[in-house]
N, C-alpha and C positions, 0 to 999 in steps of 0.2 A: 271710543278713545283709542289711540294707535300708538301702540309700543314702540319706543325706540329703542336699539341695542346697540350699547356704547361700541365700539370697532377703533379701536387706537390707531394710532397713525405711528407711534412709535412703542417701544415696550422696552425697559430695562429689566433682568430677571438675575438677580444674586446668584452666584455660584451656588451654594449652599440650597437653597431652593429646588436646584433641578436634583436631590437626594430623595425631592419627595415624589411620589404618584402624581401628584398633583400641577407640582413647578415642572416634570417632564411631559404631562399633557397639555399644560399649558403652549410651551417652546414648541411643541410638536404642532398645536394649530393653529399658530401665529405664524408662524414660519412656511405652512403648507398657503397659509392666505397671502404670503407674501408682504408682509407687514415686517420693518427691520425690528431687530431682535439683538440689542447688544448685552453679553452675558457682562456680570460689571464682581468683584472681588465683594467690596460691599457697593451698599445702596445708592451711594453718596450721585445724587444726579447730577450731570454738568451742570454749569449754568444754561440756564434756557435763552434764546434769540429775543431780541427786542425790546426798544427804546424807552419803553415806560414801562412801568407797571402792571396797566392794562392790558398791554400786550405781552408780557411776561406771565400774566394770567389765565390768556385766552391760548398759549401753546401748551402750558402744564397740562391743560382739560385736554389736552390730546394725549396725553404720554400714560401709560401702565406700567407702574415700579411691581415689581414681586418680589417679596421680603420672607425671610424667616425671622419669626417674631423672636428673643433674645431671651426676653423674660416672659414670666406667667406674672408676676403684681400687675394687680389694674390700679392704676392711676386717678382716683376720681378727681373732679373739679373741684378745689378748694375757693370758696370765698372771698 
């Protein structure tokens, strides 16, 4: 079986993120692969390109948001 590793084609990265260890190695090796890297205040993503749905579907699977999570409640699925 052969591993895929996802490689974005785009990346949004919250201000607040790059505070962490984490959110600045990230920026650091997207940026060195040469993949755009727009820093964004919050998360809120543009609108994506494309005519339907479908295809509003198939560009999101390209894109990596990096968020600092707000809250610690977890949410469960209610019924």
């Amino acid at each position: 079986m052969t591993k895929h590793i996802f490689i974005p084609e785009k990346v949004f990265i919250e201000k607040n993120a790059l505070e962490y260890p984490l959110g600045k190695t990230l920026y650091h090796k997207f940026t060195q692969k040469n993949i755009p890297v727009e820093i964004m205040a919050s998360i809120r993503v543009p609108p994506l390109p494309g005519k339907t749905p479908a295809e509003r579907y198939h560009q999101a699977k390209k894109i990596l948001a990096v968020s600092v999570r707000k809250t610690l409640n977890f949410a469960t699925c209610k019924p």
